[in-house]
MARFI-360058 format. One record per atom (N, C-alpha, C): chain; x, y, z. Coordinates in steps of 0.05 Angstrom, whole numbers, plus 5000, padded with zeros to 4 digits. Atoms other than C-alpha are relative to their C-alpha. Last residue first. Layout:
N
   c      x      y      z
   A      X      Y      Z
...
// end
This chain:
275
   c      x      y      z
   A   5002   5020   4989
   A   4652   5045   5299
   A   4999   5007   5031
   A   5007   5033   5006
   A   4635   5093   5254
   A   4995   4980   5021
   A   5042   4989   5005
   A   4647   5161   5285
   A   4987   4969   4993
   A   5022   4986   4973
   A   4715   5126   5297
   A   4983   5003   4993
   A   5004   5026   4988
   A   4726   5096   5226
   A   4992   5011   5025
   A   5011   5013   5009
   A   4720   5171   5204
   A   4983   4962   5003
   A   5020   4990   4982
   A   4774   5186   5243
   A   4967   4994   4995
   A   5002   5013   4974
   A   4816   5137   5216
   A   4977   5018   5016
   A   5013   5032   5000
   A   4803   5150   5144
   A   4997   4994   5027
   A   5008   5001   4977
   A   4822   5225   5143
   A   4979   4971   5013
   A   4983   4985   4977
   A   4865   5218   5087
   A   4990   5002   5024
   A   4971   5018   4992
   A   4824   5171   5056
   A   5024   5011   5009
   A   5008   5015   4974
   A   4767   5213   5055
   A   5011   4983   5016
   A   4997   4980   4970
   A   4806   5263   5015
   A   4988   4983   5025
   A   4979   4990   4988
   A   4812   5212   4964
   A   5003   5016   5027
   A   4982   4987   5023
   A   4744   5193   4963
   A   5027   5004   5010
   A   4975   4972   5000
   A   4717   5152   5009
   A   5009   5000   4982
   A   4974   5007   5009
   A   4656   5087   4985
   A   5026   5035   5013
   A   4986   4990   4992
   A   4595   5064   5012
   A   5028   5003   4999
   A   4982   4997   4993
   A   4551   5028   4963
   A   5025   5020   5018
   A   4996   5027   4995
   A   4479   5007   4962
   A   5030   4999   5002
   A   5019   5020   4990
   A   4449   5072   4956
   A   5010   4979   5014
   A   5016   5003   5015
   A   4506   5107   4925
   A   4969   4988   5004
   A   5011   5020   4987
   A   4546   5141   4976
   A   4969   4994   4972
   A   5033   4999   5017
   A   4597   5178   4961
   A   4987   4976   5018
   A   5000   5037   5020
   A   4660   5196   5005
   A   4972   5000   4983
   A   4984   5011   4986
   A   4694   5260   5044
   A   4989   4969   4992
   A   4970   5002   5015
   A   4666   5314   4999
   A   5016   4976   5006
   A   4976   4987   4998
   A   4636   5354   5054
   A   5020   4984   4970
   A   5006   4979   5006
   A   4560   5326   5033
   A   5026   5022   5005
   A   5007   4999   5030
   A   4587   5255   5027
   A   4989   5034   4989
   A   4970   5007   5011
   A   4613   5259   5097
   A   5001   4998   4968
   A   4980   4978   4991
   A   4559   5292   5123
   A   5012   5009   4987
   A   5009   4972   5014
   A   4508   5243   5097
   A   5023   5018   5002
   A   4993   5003   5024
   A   4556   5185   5127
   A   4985   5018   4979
   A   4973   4998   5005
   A   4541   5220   5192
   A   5013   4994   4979
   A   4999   4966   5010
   A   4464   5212   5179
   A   5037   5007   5004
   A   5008   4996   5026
   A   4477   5137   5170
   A   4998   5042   4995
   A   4976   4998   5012
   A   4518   5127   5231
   A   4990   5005   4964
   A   4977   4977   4988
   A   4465   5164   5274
   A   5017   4981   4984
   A   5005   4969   5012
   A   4410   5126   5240
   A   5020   5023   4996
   A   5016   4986   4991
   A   4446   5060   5246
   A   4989   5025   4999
   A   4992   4976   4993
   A   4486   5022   5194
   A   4971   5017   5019
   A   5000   4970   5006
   A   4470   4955   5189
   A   5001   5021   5013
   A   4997   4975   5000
   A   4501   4886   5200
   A   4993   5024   4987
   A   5025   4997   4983
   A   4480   4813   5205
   A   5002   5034   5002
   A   4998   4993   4966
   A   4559   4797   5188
   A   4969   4999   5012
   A   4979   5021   4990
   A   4560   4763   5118
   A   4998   5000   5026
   A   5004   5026   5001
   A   4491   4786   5087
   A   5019   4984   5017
   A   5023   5013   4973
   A   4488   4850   5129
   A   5004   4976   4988
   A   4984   4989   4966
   A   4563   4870   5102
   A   4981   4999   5014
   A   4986   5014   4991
   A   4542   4850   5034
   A   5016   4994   5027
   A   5021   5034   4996
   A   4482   4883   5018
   A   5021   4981   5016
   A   5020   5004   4977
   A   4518   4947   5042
   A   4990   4980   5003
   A   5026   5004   5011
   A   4574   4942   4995
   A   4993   4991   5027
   A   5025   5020   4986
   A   4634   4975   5025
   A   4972   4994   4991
   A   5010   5002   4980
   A   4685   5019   4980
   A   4984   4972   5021
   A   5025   5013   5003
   A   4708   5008   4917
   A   4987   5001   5019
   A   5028   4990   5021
   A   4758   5054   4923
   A   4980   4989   5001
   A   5007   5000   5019
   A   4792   5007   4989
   A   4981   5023   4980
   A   4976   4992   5011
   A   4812   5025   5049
   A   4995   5003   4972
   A   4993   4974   5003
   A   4743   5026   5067
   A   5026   5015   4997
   A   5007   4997   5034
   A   4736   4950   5053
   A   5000   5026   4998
   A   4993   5005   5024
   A   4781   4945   5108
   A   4991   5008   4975
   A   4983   4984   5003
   A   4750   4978   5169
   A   5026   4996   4967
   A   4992   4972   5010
   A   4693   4952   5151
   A   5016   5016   4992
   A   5013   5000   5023
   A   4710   4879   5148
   A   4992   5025   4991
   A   4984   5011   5016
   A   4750   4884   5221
   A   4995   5010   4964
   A   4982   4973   4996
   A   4692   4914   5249
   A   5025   5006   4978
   A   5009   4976   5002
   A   4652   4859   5230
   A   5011   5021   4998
   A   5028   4994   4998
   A   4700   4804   5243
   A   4982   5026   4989
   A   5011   4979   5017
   A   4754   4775   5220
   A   4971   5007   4998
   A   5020   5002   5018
   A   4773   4732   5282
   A   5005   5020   4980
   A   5034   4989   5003
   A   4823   4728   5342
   A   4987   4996   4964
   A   4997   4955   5007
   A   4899   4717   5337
   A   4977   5007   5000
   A   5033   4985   5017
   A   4903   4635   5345
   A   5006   5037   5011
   A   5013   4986   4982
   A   4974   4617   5358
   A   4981   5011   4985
   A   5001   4974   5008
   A   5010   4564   5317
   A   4976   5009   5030
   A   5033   5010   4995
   A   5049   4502   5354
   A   4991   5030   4990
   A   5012   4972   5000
   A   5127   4505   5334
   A   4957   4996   5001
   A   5016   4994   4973
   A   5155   4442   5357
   A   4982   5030   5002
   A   5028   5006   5001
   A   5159   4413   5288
   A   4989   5007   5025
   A   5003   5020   4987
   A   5235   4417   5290
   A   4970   4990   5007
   A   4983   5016   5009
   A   5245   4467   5239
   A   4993   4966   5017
   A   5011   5009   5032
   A   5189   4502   5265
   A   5018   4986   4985
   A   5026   5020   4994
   A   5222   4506   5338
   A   4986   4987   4971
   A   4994   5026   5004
   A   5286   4524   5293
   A   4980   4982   5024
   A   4992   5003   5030
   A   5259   4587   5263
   A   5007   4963   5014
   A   4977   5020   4984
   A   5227   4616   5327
   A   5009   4976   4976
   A   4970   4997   5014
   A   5184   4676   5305
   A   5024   4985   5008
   A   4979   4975   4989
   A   5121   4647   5332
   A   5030   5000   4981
   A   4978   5012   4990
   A   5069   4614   5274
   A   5017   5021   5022
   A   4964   4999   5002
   A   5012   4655   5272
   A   5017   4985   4997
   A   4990   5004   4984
   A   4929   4658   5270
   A   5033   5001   4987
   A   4956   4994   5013
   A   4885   4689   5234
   A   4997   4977   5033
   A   4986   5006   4971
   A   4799   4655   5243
   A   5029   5011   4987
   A   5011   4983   4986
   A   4747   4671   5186
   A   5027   5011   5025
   A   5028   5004   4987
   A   4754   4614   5158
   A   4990   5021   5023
   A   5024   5022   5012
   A   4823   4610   5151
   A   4975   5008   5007
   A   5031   4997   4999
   A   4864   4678   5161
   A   4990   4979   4982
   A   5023   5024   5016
   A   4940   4658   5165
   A   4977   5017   5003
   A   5029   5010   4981
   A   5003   4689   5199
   A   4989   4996   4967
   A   5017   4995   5015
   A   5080   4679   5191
   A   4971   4991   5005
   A   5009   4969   5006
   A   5134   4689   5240
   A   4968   5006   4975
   A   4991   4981   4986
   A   5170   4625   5225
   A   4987   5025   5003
   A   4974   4991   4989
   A   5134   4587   5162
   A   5013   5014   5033
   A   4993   5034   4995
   A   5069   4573   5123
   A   5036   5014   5007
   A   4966   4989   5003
   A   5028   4638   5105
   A   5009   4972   5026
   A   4989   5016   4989
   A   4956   4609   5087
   A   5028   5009   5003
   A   4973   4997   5006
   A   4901   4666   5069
   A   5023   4975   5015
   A   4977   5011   4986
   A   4831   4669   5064
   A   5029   4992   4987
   A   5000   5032   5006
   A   4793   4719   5054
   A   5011   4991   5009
   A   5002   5026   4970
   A   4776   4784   5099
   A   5002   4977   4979
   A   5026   5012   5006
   A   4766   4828   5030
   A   4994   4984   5025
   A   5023   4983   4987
   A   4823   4873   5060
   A   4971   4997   4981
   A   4995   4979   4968
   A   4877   4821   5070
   A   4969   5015   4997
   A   5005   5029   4989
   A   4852   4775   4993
   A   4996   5018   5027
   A   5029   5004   4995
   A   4863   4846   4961
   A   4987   4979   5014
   A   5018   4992   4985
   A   4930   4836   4984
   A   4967   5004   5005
   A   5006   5025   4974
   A   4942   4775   4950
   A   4994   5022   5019
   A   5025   5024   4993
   A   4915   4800   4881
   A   4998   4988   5036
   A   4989   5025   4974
   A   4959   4864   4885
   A   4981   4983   4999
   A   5003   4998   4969
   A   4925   4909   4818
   A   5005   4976   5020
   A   4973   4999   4988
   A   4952   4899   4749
   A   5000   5001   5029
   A   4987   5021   5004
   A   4888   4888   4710
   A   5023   4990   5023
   A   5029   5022   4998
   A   4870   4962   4698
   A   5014   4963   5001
   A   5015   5006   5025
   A   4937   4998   4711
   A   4982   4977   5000
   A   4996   5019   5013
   A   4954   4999   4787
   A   4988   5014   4962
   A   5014   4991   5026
   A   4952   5049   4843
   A   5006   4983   4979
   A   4988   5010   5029
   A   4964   5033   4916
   A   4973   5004   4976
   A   4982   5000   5013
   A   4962   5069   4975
   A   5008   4986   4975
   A   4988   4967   4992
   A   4892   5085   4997
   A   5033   5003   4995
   A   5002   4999   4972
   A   4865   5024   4956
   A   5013   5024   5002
   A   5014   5019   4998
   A   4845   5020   4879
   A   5002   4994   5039
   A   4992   5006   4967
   A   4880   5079   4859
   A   4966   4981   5009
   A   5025   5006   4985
   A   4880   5069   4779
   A   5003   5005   5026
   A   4994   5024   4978
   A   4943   5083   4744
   A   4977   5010   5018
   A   5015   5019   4989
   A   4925   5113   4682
   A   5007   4978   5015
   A   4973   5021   5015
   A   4982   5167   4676
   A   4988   4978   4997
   A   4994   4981   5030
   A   4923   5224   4697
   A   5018   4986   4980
   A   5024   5010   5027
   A   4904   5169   4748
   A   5000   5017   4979
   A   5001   5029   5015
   A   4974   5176   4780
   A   4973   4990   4981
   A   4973   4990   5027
   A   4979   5263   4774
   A   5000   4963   4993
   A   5007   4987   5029
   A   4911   5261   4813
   A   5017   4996   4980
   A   5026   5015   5005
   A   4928   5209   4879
   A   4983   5003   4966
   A   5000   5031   5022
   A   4996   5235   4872
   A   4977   4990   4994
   A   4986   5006   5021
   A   4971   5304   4884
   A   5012   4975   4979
   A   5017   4995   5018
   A   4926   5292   4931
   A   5004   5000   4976
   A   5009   5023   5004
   A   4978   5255   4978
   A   4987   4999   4972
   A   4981   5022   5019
   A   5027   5314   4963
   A   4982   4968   4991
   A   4993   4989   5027
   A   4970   5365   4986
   A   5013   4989   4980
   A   5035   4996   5012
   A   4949   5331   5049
   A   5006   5003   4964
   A   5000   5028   5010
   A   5028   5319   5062
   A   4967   5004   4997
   A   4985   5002   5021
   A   5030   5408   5053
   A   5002   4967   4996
   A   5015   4986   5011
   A   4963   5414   5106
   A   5030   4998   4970
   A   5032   5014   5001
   A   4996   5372   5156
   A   4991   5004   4981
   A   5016   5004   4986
   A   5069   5399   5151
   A   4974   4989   4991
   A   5027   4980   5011
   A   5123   5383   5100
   A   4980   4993   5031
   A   5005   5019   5011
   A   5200   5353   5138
   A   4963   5014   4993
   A   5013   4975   5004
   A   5253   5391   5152
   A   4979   4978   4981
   A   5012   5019   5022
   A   5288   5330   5190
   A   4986   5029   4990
   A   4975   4999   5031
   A   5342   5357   5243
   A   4981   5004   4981
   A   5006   4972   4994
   A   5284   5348   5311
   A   5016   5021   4976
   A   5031   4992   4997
   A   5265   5279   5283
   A   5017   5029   5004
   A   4986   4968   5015
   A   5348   5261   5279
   A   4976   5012   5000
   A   4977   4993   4987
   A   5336   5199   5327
   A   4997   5029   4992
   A   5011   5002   4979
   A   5262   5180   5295
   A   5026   5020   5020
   A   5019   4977   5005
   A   5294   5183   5232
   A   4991   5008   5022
   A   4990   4980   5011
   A   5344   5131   5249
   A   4994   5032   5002
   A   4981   4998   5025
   A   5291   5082   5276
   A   5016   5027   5007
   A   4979   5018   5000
   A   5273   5065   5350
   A   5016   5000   4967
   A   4975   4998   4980
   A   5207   5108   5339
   A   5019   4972   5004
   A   4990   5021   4985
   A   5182   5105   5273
   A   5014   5008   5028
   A   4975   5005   4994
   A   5170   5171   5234
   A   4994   4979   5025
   A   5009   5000   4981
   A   5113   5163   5181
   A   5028   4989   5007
   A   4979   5009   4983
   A   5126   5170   5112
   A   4994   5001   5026
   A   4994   4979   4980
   A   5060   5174   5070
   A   5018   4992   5023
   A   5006   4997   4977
   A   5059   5118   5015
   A   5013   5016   5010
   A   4994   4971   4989
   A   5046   5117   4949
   A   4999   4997   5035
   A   5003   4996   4973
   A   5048   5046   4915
   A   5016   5016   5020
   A   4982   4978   4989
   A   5056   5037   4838
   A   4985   5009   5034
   A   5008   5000   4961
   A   5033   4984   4801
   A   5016   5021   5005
   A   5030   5003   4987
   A   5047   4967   4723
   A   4979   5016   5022
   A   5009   5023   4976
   A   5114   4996   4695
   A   4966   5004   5006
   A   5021   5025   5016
   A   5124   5023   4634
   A   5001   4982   5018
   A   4991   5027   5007
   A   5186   5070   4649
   A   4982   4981   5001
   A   4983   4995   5024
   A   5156   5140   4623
   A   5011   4960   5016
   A   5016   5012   5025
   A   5098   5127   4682
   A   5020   4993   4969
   A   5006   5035   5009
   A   5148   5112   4729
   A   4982   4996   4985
   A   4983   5011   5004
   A   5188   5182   4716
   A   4987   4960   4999
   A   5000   4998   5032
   A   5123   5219   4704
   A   5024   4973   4996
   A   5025   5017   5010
   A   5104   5197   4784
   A   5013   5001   4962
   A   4995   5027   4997
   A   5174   5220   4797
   A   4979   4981   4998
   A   4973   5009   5010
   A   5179   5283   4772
   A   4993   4968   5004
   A   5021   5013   5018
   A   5103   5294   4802
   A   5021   4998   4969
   A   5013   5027   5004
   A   5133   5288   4860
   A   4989   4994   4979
   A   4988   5018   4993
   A   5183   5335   4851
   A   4990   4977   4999
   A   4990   5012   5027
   A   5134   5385   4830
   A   5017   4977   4998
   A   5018   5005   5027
   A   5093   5380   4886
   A   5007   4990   4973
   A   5029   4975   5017
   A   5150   5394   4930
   A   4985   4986   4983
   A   5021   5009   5020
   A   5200   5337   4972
   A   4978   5020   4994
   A   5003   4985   5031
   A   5247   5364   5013
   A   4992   5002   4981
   A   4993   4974   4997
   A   5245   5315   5076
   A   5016   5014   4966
   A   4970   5007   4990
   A   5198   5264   5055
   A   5015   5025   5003
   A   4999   4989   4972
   A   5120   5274   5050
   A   5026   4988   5011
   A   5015   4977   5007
   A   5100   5218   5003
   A   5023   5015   5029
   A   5002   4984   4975
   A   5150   5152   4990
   A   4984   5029   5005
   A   4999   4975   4992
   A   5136   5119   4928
   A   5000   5013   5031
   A   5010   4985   4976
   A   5148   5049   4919
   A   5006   5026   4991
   A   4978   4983   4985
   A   5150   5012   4843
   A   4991   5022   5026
   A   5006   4980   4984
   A   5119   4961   4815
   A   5020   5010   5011
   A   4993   4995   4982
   A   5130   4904   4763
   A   4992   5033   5011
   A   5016   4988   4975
   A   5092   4864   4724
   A   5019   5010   5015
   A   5020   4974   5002
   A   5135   4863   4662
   A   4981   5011   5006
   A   5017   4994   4980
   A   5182   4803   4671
   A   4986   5032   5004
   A   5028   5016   4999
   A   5206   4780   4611
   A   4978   5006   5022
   A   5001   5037   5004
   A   5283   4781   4616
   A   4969   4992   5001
   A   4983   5016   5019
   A   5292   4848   4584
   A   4993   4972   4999
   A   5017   5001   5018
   A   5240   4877   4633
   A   5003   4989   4975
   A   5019   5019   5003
   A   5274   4866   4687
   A   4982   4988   4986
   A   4991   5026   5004
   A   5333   4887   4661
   A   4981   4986   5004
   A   4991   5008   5029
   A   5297   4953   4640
   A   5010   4971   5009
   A   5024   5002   5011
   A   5274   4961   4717
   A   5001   4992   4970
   A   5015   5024   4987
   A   5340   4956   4744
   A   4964   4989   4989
   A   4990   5028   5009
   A   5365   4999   4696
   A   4991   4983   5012
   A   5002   5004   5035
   A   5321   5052   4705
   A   5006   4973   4996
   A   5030   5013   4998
   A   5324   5047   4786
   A   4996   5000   4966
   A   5002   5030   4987
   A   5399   5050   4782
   A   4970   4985   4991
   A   4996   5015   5031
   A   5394   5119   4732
   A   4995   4970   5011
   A   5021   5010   5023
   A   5351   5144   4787
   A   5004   4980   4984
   A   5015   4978   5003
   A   5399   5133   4850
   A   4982   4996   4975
   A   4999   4992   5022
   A   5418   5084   4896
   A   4993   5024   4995
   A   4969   4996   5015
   A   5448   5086   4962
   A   5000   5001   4977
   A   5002   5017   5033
   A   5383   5107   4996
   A   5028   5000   4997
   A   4981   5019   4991
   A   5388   5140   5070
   A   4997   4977   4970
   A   5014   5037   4996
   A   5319   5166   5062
   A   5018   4980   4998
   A   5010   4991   4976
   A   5353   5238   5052
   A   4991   4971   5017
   A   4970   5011   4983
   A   5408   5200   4994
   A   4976   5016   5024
   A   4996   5025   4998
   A   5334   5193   4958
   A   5022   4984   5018
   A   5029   5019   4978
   A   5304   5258   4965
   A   5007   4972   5003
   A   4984   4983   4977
   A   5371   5289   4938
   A   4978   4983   5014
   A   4978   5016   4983
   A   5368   5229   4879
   A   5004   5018   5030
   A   4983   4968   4997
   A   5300   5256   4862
   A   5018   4984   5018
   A   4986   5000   5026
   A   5257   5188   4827
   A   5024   5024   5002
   A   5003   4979   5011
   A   5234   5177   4897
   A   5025   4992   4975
   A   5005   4973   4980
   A   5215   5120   4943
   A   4997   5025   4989
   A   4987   4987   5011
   A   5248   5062   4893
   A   4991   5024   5018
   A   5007   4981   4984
   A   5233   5007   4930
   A   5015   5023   5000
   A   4970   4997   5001
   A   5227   4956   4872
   A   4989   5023   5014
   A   5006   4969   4992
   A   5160   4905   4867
   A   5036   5015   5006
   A   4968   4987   4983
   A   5178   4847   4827
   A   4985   5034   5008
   A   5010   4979   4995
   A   5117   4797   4786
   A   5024   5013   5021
   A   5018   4988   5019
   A   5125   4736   4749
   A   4994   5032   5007
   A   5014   4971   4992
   A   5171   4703   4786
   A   4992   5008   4983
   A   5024   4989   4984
   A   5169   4624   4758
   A   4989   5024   5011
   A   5010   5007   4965
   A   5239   4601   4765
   A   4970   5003   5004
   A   5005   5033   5000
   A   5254   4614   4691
   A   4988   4992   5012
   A   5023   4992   5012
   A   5237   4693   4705
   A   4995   4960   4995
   A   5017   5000   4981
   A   5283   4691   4763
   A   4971   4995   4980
   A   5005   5019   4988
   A   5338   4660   4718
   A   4971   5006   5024
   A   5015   5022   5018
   A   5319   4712   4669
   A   4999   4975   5014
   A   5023   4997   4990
   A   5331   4766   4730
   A   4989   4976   4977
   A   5016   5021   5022
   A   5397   4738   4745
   A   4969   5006   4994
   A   5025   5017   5003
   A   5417   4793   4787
   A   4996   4992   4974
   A   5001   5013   5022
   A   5483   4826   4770
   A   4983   4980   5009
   A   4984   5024   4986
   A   5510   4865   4842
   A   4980   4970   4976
   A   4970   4992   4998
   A   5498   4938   4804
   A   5008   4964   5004
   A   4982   4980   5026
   A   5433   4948   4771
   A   5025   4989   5003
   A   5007   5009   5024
   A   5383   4893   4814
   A   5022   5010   4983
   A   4992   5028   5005
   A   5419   4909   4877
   A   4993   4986   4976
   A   4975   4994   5000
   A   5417   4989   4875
   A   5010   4968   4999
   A   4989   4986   5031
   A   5345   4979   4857
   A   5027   4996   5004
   A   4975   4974   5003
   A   5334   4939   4921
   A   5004   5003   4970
   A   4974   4996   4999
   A   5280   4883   4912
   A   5010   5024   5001
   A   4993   4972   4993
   A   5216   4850   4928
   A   5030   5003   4997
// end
């Protein structure tokens, strides 16, 4: 992962990164609109994110992705769909849209009452928008924030919201073996010293496994969610998934349960009724 404004200006080695083995660079570019960009406290600006993306691409490395921020203060339709054209025109892979959400204890959070920032029914509109203006550029949306060209899609998240398994080795870092997460604590020189013991975190369970594979386009295969768990959908969560397929809000093929865009805006509620 890197800063544009650090790739362009402070002379990353990106061929030594390409020697090394990286194969792949996400860049948190937010918006291609430099006013939308100094709003989100950015220090770069477009031309940065160009160049930064051309060097990377000089030295070989040509998986790379770029963030989108949705729903920032000043951001219109058209704007965004400046900045979807802008990463389709630079020939990048991946691209991951995400809806800003204000933090408390950040920045944003302070100035909240300052911020002119789109209501409910205008971030509805921006989501939809990228969701349409990226597969019109063929970037696939394969989960509720990320869009890929065929091929190009996060391997290690999909791992997260398939429930596989996963080994993160370090300070602060969790795991899912066998079903089971667990942690290291954030204590750098207990783990240095081998006194760091990890902490179990509960299971991937049922719930868990839904609520995941419905992040996902592909939705939830039914065979597979009684073969792993023992689990089916009850009358009352089956006629509710009628509803939701008869408003628009996902398909349902027989055998697969999947949200559409719009369903993925209202994903959480959804999980309620569900679960």
């Amino acid at each position: 992962e890197i800063n544009p404004v650090d790739a362009a200006k402070k002379n990353l080695d990106f061929a030594l990164l390409r020697e090394s083995g990286v194969n792949r660079i996400s860049m948190g570019m937010q918006s291609a609109n430099d006013g939308e960009r100094r709003a989100l406290g950015r220090l770069s600006g477009r031309d940065d994110v160009s160049l930064a993306v051309k060097r990377a691409q000089d030295a070989g490395i040509d998986n790379i992705s770029l963030d989108l921020m949705l729903a920032v203060p000043g951001q219109t339709v058209n704007s965004l769909k400046d900045s979807i054209a802008f990463c389709a025109d630079a020939g990048v892979h991946h691209v991951s849209a995400y809806i800003l959400k204000i933090e408390e204890g950040t920045r944003f959070y302070e100035k909240r009452g300052e911020l002119t920032l789109p209501d409910e029914d205008a971030t509805c509109e921006l989501y939809l928008t990228a969701c349409e203006e990226l597969e019109k550029r063929g970037f696939m949306q394969y989960e509720i924030s990320n869009f890929a060209k065929p091929g190009y899609e996060g391997r290690h998240n999909l791992i997260y919201w398939d429930c596989g398994d996963y080994l993160g080795l370090g300070p602060a870092a969790h795991s899912c073996m066998g079903g089971r997460r667990f942690y290291y604590p954030a204590d750098t020189e207990a783990f240095l010293n081998d006194k760091a013991a990890p902490v179990m975190d509960g299971g991937c369970g049922a719930e868990d496994y839904l609520i995941l594979q419905l992040r996902l386009r592909k939705g939830l295969d039914l065979a597979t969610y009684k073969a792993r768990y023992g689990k089916e959908f009850s009358t009352a969560q089956l006629a509710f998934v009628k509803n939701c397929v008869k408003s628009g809000y996902a398909t349902l093929d027989g055998s697969t349960l999947a949200l559409t865009p719009a369903g993925l805006i209202v994903q959480n509620s959804i999980l309620a009724e569900l679960l």
